[in-house]
C-alpha positions in Angstrom: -12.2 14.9 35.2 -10.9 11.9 33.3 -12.0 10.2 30.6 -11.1 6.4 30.7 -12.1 4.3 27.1 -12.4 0.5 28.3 -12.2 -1.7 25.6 -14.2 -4.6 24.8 -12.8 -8.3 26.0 -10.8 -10.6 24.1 -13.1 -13.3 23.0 -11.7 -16.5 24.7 -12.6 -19.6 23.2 -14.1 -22.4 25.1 -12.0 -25.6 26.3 -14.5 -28.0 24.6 -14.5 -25.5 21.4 -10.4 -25.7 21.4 -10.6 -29.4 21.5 -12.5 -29.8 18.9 -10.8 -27.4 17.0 -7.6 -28.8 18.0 -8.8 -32.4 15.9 -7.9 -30.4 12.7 -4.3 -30.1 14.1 -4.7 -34.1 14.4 -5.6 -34.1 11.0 -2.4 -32.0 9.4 0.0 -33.7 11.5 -1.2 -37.5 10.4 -1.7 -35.9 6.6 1.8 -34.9 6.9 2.8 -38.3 6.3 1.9 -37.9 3.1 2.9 -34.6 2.0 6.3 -34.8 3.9 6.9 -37.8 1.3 6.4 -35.8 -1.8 8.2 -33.2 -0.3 11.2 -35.0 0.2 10.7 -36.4 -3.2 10.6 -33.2 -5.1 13.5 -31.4 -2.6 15.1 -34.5 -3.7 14.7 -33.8 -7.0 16.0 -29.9 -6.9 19.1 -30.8 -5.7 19.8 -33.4 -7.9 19.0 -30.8 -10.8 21.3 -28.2 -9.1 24.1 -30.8 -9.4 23.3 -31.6 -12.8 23.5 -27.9 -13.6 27.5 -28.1 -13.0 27.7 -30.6 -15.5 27.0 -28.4 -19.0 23.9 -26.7 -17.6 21.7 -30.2 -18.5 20.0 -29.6 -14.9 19.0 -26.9 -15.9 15.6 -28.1 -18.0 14.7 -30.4 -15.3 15.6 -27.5 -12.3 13.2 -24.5 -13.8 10.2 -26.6 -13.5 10.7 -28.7 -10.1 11.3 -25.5 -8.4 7.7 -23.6 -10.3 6.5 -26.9 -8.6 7.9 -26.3 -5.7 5.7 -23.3 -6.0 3.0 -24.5 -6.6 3.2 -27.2 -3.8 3.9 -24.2 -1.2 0.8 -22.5 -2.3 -1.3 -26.0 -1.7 0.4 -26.3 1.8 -0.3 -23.0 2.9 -3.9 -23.4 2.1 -3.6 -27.0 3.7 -2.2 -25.3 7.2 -5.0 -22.3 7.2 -8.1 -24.8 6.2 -6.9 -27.5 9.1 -5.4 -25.1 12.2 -7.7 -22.2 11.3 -4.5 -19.9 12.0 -4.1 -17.7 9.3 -0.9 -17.5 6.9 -1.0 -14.2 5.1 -0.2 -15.2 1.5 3.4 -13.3 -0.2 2.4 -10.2 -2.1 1.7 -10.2 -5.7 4.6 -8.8 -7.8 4.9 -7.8 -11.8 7.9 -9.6 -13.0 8.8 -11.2 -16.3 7.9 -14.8 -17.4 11.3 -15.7 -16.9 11.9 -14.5 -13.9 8.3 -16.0 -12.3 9.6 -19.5 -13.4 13.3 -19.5 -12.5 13.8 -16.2 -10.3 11.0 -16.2 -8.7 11.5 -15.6 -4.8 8.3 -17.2 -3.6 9.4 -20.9 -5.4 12.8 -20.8 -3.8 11.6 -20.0 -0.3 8.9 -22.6 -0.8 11.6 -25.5 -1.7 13.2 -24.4 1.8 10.3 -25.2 3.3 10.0 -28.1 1.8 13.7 -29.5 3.4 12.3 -28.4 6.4 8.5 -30.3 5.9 10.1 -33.2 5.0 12.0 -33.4 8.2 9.8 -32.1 10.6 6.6 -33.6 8.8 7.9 -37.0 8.5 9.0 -36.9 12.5 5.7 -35.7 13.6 3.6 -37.2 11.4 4.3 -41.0 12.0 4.7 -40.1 15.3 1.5 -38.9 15.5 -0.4 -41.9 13.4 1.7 -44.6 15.7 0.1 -42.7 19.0 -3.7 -42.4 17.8 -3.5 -45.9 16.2 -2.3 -47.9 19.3 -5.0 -45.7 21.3 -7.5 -46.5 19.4 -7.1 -50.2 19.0 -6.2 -50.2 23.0 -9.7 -48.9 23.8 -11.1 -51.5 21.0 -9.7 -54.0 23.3 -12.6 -54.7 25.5 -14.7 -55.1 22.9 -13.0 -57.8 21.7 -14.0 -60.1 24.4 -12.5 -63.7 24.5 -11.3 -63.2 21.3 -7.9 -61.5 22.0 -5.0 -63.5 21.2 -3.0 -66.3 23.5 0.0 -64.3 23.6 -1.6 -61.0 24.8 -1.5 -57.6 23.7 1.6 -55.3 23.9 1.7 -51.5 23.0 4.0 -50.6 20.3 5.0 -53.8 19.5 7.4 -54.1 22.9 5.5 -53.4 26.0 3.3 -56.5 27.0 0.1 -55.8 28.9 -0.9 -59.1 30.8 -3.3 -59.1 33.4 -6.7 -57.2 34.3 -4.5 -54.1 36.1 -2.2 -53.9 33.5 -5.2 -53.8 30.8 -7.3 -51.4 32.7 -4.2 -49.5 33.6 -2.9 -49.3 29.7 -6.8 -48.6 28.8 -7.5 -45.6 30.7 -4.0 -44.3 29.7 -5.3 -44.7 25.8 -8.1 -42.9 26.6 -6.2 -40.3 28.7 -4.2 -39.5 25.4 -6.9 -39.5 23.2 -8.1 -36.7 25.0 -5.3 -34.8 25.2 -4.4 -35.4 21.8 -6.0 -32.5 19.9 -3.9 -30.0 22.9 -1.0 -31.2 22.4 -1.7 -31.6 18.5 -2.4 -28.0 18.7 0.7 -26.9 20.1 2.9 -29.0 17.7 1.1 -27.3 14.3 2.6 -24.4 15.9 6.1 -25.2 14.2 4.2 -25.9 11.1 2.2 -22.3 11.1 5.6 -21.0 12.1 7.4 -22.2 9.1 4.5 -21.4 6.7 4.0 -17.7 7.7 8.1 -17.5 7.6 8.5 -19.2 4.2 5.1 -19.2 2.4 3.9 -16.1 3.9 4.5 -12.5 3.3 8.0 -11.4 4.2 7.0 -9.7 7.6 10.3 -7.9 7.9 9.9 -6.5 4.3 6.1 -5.4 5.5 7.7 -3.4 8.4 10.4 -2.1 6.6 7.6 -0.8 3.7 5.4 0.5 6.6 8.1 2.3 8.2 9.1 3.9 4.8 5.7 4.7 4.0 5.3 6.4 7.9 8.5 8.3 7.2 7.0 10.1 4.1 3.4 10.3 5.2 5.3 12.4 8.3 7.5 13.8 5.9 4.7 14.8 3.6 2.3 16.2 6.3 5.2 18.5 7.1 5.1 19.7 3.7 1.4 20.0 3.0 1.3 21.9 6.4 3.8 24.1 5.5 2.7 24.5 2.1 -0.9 25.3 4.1 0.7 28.1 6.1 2.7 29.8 2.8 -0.3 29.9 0.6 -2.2 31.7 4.1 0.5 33.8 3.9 0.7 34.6 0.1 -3.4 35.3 0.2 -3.1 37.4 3.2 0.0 39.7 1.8 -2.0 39.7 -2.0 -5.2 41.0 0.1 -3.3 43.4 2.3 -0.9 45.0 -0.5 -4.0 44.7 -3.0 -8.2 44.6 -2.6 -7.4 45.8 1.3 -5.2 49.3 0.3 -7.9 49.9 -2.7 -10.6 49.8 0.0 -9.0 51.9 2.6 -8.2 54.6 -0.3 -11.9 53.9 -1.9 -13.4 54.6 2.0 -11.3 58.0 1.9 -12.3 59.0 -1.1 -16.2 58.7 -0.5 -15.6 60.8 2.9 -14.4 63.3 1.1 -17.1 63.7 -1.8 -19.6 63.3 1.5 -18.0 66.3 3.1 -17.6 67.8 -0.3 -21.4 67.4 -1.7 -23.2 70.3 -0.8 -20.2 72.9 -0.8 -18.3 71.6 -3.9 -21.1 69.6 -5.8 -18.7 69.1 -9.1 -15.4 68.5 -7.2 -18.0 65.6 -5.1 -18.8 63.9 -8.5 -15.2 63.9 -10.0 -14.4 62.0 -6.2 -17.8 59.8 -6.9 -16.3 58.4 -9.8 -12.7 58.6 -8.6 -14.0 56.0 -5.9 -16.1 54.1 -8.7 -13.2 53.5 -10.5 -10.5 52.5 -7.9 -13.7 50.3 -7.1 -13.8 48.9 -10.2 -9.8 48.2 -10.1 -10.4 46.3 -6.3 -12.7 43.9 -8.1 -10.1 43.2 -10.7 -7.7 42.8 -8.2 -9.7 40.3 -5.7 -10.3 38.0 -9.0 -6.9 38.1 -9.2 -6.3 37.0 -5.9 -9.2 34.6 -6.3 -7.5 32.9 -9.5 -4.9 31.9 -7.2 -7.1 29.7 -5.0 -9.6 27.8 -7.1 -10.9 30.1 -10.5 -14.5 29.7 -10.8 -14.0 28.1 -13.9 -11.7 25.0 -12.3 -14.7 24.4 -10.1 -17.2 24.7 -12.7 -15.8 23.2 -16.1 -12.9 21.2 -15.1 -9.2 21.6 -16.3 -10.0 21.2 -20.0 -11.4 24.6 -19.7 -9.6 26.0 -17.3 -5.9 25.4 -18.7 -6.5 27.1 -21.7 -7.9 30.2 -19.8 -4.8 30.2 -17.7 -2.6 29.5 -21.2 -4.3 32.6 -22.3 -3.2 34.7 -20.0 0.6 33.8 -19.8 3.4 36.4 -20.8 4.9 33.7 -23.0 2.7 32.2 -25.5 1.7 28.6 -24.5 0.4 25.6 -26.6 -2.3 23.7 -24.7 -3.4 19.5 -25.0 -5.3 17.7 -22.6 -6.4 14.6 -23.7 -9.8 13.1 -22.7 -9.1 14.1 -19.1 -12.9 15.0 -17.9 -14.1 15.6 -14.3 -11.8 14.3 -11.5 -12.1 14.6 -7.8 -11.4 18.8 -6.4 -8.3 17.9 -4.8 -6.7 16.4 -7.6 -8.0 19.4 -10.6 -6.9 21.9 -7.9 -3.6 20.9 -7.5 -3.0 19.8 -11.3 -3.8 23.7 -12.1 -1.7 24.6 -9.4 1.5 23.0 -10.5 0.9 24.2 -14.0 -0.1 27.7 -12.9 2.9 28.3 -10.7 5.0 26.4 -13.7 4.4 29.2 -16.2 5.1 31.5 -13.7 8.3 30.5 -13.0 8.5 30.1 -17.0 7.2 33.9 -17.1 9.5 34.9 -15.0 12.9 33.0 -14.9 13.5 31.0 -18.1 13.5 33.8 -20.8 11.4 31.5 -23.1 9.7 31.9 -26.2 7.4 29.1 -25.9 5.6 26.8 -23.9 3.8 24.1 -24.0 1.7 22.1 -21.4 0.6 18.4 -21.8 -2.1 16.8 -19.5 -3.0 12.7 -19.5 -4.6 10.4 -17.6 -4.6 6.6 -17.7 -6.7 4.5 -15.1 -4.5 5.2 -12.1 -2.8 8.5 -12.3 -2.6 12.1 -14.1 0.3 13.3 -15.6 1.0 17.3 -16.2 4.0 18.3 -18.2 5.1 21.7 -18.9 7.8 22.1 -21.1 9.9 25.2 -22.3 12.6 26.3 -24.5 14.3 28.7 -22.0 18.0 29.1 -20.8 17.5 26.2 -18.1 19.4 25.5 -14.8 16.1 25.4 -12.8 17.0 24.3 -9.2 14.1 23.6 -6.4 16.6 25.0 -4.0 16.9 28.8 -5.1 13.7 29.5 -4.1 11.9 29.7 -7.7 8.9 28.2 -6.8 9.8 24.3 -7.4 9.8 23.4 -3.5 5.8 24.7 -3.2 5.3 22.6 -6.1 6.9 19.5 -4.7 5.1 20.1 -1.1 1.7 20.2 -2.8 2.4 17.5 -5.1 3.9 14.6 -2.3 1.1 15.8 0.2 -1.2 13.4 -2.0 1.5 10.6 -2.8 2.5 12.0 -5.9 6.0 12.9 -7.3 7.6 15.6 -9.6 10.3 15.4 -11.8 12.3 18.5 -13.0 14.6 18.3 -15.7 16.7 21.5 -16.7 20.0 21.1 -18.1 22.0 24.2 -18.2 20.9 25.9 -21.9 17.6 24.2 -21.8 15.2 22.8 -22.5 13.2 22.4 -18.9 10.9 19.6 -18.5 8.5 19.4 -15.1 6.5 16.5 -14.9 3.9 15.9 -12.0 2.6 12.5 -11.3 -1.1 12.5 -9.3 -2.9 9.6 -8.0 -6.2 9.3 -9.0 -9.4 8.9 -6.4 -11.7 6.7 -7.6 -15.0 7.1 -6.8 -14.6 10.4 -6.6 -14.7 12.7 -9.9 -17.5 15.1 -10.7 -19.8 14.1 -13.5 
């Protein structure tokens, strides 16, 4: 049996909704008159300044603020074409840059006075056009209210076409009216070269949001990959710590209480030395399954947070290991979970690899992200591709859209940094 979804209908807007709709298209094209003439003005202006630049850089003073109002003026069109047509015009993303660079450099203010040659063209066409149409229309169906009072030399459309006579009157009447209706439709399809050029020149750069989306689908692919494999290697590890560790204790503590239970009433004192044979290797299991526990989430992680938990884990490192977290406090599981991860599996590979002396681990956070540093003065020359531990690291750490940075020249000293992303909204108090 198959399951069909059916989505819901497109919402389809009325004609006499669309023509009333379409007035606001009226509107921009017969305001373009205006703002075509101020755009010619001020692209006028720019290129002037661009010549002047040639001549010993004077053009320059008067080109760094025509094109910031160039800017400016794109903004106030964009805004202009979304309030009229009711089409929307994503605006251009928001990026840090320098002073300098937002006045002069500044990509948005270039691609604006482009569309400004192009406004001034297309804006002073269309615009006039569109006044000289809905002017005589009007004043054509004014005409019969005018009565005896129309002039001796008749009425003409456009200035050049007479209309003399009843038929031609009621003929060129009806036509007015005819394109008065049909105005706001056509109107509406003609704004579409002006919502065209807006989302292309004042809008955000569409191919750059593809290209950002397809990079940022590439490594959320890339990263699932990893985390998934990083999943499946941490089952692994647990399940080989369990079988080589708590699961061979129990097996031998099993044996060893059979035989004090066939032992008990024959051999009462050989059944107590197996009694606490068992109790001990007991004891040892439990060790060994907090061991195995540590390397999952250690109860104090979940309970106090890694400013309590890093220096336990400090303490029991092979190579003595200096401790500062600043001010970190509660953050979200994920994020303290993997922080003590990178830094447990970081003096590990210090433990075991670097032939240190000292180490020293240093945890921040700002309002965006935590940073965990482990630094040590060992021989060097780590390398995520020999297999010491680094690539784990790396799959755990990208699986939440962070990054790590290894630095290990040959001799020392190593340096691994690891960048997390913090969740708002989600910490533990």
């Amino acid at each position: 049996m198959t399951t069909q979804t059916i989505s819901p209908p497109l919402e389809r807007i009325s004609l006499p909704r669309r023509w009333l709709a379409g007035w606001g298209s009226v509107l921009l094209l017969v305001t373009s008159t205006l703002t075509s003439i101020g755009a010619i003005v001020l692209v006028s202006l720019v290129l002037t300044a661009l010549v002047l630049v040639t001549a010993g850089g004077i053009g320059l003073v008067l080109l760094v603020p025509l094109v910031w109002l160039c800017g400016v003026f794109g903004h106030v069109e964009r805004h202009r074409i979304v309030a009229l047509t009711g089409r929307r015009v994503e605006p251009p993303a928001r990026r840090v840059q320098p002073w300098w660079r937002r006045l002069f450099l500044d990509v948005h203010s270039w691609r604006s006075t482009a569309y400004l040659a192009l406004h001034g063209l297309w804006g002073t066409f269309m615009g006039w056009l569109t006044l000289l149409v809905l002017a005589q229309a009007l004043l054509m169906l004014l005409v019969p209210l005018l009565g005896n009072r129309l002039p001796d030399s008749g009425i003409s459309l456009f200035g050049w076409i007479p209309v003399d006579g009843v038929i031609a009157m009621a003929t060129a009447w009806t036509i007015s009216l005819v394109t008065l209706l049909l105005m706001p439709l056509v109107a509406h399809g003609l704004t579409s070269v002006d919502v065209m050029l807006a989302r292309w020149l004042l809008g955000r750069d569409e191919r750059k949001v593809v290209e950002h989306l397809t990079a940022r689908v590439d490594a959320l692919s890339e990263s699932r990959r990893e985390a998934v494999d990083s999943v499946e290697a941490e089952r692994r590890r647990i399940e080989r710590d369990l079988h080589d560790g708590p699961q061979q204790r129990m097996v031998s503590i099993a044996m060893t209480l059979g035989m004090a239970k066939e032992a008990i009433h024959r051999d009462p004192q050989g059944a107590a030395v197996l009694v606490d044979e068992a109790h001990r290797s007991a004891k040892e299991a439990i060790v060994e399954m907090r061991h195995v526990a540590r390397g999952i989430v250690p109860p104090i992680l979940a309970d106090r947070g890694l400013e309590a938990a890093l220096p336990a884990l400090a303490a029991r490192s092979a190579v003595p290991v200096s401790v500062e977290v600043h001010d970190v406090g509660r953050l979200d599981p994920t994020t303290e979970a993997i922080a003590y991860f990178v830094v447990s599996e970081a003096l590990t590979n210090v433990a075991k690899h670097s032939g240190a002396e000292h180490a020293q681990v240093v945890v921040a956070t700002d309002d965006e992200r935590l940073t965990a540093t482990v630094t040590d003065d060992g021989r060097g020359g780590a390398d995520p591709t020999r297999g010491t531990g680094l690539t784990g690291l790396r799959q755990r750490v990208t699986a939440v859209d962070g990054t790590l940075e290894v630095t290990s020249p040959s001799g020392g000293p190593t340096t691994l940094t690891a960048t997390l992303p913090l969740r708002t909204g989600r910490s533990l108090s």
